[in-house]
N, C-alpha and C positions, 0 to 999 in steps of 0.2 A: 549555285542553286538559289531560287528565290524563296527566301524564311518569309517572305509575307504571304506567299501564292496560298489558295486553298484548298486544302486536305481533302478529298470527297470523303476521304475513311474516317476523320475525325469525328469525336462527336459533336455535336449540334453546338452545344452550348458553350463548348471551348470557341469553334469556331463564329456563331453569332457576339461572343464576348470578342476576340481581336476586330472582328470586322459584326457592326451593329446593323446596317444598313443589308446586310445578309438576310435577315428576318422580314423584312419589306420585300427583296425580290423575292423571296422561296413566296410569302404568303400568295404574291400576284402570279407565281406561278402553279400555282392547286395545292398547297401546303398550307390549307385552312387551320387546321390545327394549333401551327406553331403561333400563334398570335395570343391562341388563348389561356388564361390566366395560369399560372403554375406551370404548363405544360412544358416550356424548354425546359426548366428545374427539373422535371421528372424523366419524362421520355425523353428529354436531348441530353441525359446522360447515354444512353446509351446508343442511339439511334444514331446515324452517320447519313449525310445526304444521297450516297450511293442505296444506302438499305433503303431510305424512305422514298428514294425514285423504284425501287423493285417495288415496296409496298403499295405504292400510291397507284401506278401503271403508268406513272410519267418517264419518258423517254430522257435518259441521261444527256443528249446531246443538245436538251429542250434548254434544260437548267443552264449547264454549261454556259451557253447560249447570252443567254438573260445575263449570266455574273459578269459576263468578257464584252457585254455592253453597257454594262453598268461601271467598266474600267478592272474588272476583277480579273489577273490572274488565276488559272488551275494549275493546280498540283501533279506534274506527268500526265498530262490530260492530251492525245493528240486524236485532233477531229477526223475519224473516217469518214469515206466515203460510204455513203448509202449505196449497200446490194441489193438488186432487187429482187424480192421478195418471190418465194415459188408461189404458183397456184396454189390454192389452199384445194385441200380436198377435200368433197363432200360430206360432211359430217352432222350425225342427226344429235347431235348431244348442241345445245343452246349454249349459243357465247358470255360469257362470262360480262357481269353488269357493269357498266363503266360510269354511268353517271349516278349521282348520289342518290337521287329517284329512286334508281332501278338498284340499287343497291340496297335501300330499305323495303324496298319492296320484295325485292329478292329472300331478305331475311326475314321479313312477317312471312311470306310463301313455304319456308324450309321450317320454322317454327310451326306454324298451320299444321305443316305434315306430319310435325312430330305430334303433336295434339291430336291428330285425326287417327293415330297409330299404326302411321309408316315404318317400318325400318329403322332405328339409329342409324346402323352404319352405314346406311343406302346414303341419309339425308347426309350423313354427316361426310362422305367423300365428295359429294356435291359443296359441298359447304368448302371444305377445307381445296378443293379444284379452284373455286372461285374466288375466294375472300384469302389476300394471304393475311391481311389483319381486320378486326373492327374495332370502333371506337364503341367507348358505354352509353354514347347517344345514338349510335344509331341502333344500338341495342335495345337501348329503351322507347326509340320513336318507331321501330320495328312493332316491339309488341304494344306499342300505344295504340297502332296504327289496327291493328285487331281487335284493339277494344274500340276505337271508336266505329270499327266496321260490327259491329255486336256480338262479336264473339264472347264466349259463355265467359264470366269474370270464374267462377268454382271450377272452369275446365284448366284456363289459364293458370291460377294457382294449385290445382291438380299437378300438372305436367310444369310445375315452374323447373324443379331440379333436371328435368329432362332438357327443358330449354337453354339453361344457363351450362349443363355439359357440353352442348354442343359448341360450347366456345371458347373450351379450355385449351388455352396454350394459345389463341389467336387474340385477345385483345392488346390494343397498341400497350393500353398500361398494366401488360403482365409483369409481377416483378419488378414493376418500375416504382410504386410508391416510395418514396426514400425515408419514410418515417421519421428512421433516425436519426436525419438529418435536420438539424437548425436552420439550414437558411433555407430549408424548401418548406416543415412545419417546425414552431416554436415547439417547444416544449410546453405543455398545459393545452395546446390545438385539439379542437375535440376528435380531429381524425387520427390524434397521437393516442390522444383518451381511450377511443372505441379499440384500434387495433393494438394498446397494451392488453385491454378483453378482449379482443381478439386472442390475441398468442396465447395468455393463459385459460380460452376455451378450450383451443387446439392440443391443448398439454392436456386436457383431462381428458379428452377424446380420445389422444396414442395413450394416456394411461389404464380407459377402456379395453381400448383394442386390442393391448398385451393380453391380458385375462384367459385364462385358461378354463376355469370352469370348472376343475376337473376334480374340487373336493368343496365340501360347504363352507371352509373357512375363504376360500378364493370366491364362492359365489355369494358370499355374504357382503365381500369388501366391494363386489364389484355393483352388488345394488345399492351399498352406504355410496359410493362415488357416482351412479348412476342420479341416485335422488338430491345431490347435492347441483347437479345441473339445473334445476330449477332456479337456481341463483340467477343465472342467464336472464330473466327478466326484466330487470333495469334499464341492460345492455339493449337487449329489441327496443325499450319504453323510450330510450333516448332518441334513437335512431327513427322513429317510430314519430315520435309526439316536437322533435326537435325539427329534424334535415326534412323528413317528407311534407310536411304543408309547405316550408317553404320552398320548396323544388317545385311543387305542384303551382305555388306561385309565379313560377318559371315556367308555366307549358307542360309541366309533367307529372300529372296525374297517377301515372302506370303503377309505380312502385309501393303509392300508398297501398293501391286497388291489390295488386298481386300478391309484392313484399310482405306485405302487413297480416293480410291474410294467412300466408306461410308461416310466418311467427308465429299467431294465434296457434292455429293447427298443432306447430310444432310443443308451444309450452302446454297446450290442454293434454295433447297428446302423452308428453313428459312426466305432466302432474298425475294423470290417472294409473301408468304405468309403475309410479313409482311409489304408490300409493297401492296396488296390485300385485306386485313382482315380491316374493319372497324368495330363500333359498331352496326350498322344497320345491318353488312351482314356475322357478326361472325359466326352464325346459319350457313350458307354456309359451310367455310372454317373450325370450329369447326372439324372435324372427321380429315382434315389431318394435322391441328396442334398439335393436341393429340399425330397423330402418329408421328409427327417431334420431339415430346416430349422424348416419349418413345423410339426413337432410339437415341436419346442426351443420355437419363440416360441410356441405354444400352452398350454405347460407355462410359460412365466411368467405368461400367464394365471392359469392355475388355481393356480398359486400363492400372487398376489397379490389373487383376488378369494373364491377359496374353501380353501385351507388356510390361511393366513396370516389371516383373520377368524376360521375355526373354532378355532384357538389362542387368541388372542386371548381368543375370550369363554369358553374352560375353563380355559386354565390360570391358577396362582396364581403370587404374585410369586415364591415358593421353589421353584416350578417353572422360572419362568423364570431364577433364576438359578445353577441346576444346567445347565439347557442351556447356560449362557453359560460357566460354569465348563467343559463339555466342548467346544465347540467346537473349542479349540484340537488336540486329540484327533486332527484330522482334517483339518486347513491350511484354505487357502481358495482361491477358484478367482476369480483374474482381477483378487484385487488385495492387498495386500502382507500384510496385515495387517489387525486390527479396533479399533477405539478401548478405552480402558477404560472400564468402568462402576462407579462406584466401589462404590454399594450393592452389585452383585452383587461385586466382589475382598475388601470388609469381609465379605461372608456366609460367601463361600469360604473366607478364611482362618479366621472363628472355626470354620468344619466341620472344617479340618484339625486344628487346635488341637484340638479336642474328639475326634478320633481318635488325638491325638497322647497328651493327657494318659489315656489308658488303659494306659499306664506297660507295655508290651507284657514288658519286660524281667524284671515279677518272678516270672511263671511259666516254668514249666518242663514240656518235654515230654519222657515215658522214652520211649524206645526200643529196640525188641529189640536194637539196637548201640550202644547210648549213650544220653544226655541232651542238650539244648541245653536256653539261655531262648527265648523266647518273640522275642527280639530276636535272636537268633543265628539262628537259623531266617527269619525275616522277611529276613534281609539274606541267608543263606546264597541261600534263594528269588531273591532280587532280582538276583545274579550267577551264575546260569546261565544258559548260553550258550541258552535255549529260552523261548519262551514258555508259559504254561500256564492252561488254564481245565478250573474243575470246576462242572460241572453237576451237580446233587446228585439225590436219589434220586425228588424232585416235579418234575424238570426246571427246576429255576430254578436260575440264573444264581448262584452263592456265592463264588467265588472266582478270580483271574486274578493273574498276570502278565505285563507285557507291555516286555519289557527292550528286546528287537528291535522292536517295534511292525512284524512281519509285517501283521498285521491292526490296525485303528484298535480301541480297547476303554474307550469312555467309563466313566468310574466309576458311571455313572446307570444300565447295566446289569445291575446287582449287585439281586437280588431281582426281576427280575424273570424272565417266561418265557423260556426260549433260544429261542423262537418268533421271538419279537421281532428277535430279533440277527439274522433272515437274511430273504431277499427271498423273496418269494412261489415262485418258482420253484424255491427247492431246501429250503423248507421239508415238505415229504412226503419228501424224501431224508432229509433231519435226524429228523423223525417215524421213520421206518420203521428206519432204522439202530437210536435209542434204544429203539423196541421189540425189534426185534431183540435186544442185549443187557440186557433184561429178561425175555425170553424164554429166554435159555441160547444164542440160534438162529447166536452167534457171539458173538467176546468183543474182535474187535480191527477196524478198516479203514486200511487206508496210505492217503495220495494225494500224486501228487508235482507239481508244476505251477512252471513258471519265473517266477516271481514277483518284478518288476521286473529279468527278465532271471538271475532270481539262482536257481539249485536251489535248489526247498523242499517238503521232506517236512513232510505234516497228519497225526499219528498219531490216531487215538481207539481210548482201549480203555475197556473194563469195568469198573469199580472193585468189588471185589466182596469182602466179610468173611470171615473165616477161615471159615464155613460155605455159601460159598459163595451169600451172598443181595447180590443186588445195593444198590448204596452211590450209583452214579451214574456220570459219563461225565466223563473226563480230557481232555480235547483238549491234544498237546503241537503245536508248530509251530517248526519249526528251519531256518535255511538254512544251506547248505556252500558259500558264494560263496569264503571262507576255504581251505576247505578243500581245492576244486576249484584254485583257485589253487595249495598250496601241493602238492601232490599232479603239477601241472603243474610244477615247477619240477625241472629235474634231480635228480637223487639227489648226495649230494656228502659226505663224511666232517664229520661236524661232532663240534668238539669239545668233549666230557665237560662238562656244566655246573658242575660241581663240581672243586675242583683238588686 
């Protein structure tokens, strides 16, 4: 028998590992896929060149073909003859899409219908007839493809958990992320990070779902564990303020637009609930906790089968270890901490290094009331009792600091749009304000909001040149938790600091 011949049954990644040059034929022959970054590590664990010729709709005799002209032996592989084929019979049901066109196209159309409030299982026997897998990109360029056709963005994230079921059990990477694996994610990987919150969401979830209900000592425990899911926060903020602008930087918009949305929904939703929900009046609020439930566990979903592979196969390693360097930015939701990575703490630190040795110290800036250095300034900035970001006069993101960490402010926001920085919902508030003072049509906005309990004023004004042409938008952010205290405390003769 020949031990070099190859296995159709094996998996990918054994088999691209004896013979390398394997991965260059499958790509040339419509196995796009496998080229791309991570993916033999994940899905060619388990994936075998027979399954992914069923999946693909490539014809095993195709492949075959290619490997035994590339000098490749098959593994018990004997070439039949082609039978010819019966007449097809007339059938009014539409053929199944075959080119990747019509295959995205296909999936915005079965989405569409579910949105327009067709049937599930109508669309979805449709769906599973046609697709025996998809990827998270064409998932995502499916429903991209509806937004940029103007479909409603609030209908879209309405009906997202609708959209994202109809695909459960068909994405190529069901099941396949290897997490626990080292040489597919390091340990400290922020995709290791998110689905360690992950799994400890999904454990409060099945420890919801047990609940009985059925005396007030059980519906008391179940609203202390229900309010405690407000933790979850962080976990969206990362995922959220981290992977989406940069994915978006990549072509892909959608997820900010929909994703982000559904988060919002879901923690407003959460917070009010759990702030509402007693054990007297659980009965009440029961049906829309449930549902706050089930779009929590629906949202790891689409986490771990369609935003967490669409990263994956765009970003680069300095991508990834910029997210990893920000994480901390933002804590973590539901367990203590994240491991280190050491490549990404060596990257980090030569970045800082490399900002550090720009020797800040030996300029100097005049000022109508003096001079500093360039270092005097930098630290004067850094103890002020405020935070500060300046959006410059293209709307990007240039400069912050964040003493108070009022707001989480990763360094990886720096160059890009302040678009980015906010959720779908109150981005045409942020638009219309920065038109506004580009306009002349106002130069300043207050807003004051209790923030973790604490008064805090969001100031934005106008930044505008001695001729009056606008420069960009200041956002300062300050709380008087200090102050409110001290302002509380009787009046009392104090004495002279000075003797």
């Amino acid at each position: 028998m020949d031990t070099t011949a190859i296995d159709l049954d094996a998996p990918l990644i054994e088999t691209c590992k004896a013979h390398p040059e394997v991965k260059e034929i499958m790509s040339k022959a419509g196995f796009d896929e496998i080229v791309k970054p991570g993916r033999l590590e994940t899905v060619g664990r388990f994936m075998s060149m027979r399954k992914g010729c069923s999946f693909k709709g490539i014809p095993e005799e195709d492949l075959v073909d290619s490997l035994q002209e590339a000098g490749l032996s098959v593994k018990g592989y004997e070439k039949k003859e082609a039978a010819p084929e019966p007449a097809a019979a007339p059938s009014d049901q539409p053929s199944a899409p075959a080119t990747a066109e019509e295959r995205t196209a296909e999936l915005g159309q079965l989405v569409k219908r579910l949105s327009d409030g067709e049937d599930f299982e109508t669309v979805r026997d449709q769906f599973v007839r046609d697709f025996a897998s998809v990827s998270a990109e064409e998932i995502a360029q499916a429903e991209q493809d509806l937004i940029a056709q103007g479909y409603s963005l609030p209908e879209m994230r309405r009906l997202c958990d609708v959209h994202s079921s109809l695909f459960h059990g068909r994405t190529d990477d069901e099941c396949t992320l290897t997490f626990g694996d080292e040489s597919v994610l390091p340990k400290g990987h922020p995709l290791s990070v998110l689905k360690a919150e992950n799994d400890e969401i999904e454990k409060r979830l099945d420890v919801l779902a047990a609940h009985t209900l059925e005396d007030d000592a059980d519906r008391a425990a179940f609203i202390d564990e229900f309010c405690a899911l407000r933790q979850v926060k962080p976990h969206y903020a990362k995922k959220e303020e981290l992977l989406m602008p940069l994915l978006e930087s990549y072509g892909y918009p959608g997820p900010a637009e929909v994703m982000w949305g559904v988060d919002d929904e879901i923690m407003h939703e959460v917070s009010m609930l759990a702030k509402a929900a007693t054990p007297d009046t659980l009965s009440q609020f029961e049906p829309r906790i449930q549902a706050a439930l089930k779009r929590m566990r629906e949202m790891l979903y689409k986490e771990e089968q369609i935003l967490f592979p669409l990263c994956q196969d765009h970003f680069t390693k300095e991508d990834w270890y910029a997210v990893y360097r920000d994480i901390p930015e933002f804590g973590f939701s539901f367990i203590a901490s994240a491991p280190h990575w050491l490549d990404a703490d060596v990257w980090a630190g030569l970045e800082a290094k490399k900002a550090a040795s720009q020797d800040i110290e030996a300029g100097t800036v005049k000022l109508p009331t003096g001079e500093l250095t360039l270092g005097q300034l930098a630290t004067i900035l850094s103890m002020l009792p405020v935070d500060l970001t300046f959006i410059d006069a293209d709307d990007t993101t240039r400069f912050f600091t964040n003493e108070g960490k009022v707001f989480s402010r990763p360094l990886s926001c720096l160059g890009r749009p302040v678009w980015s920085c906010h959720p779908p919902r109150v981005q045409m508030v942020v638009r219309t304000l920065i038109e506004d003072f580009k306009s002349g049509k106002r130069d300043k906005m207050e807003v004051w909001m209790p923030k973790g309990g604490v008064p805090t004023r969001v100031q934005y004004l106008a930044v505008r040149d001695k001729d009056g042409a606008y420069m960009g938008t200041l956002e300062i952010v300050q709380q008087f938790g200090d102050v409110m205290e001290h302002l509380a405390e009787p009046s009392a003769p104090r004495p002279h600091p000075f003797p």
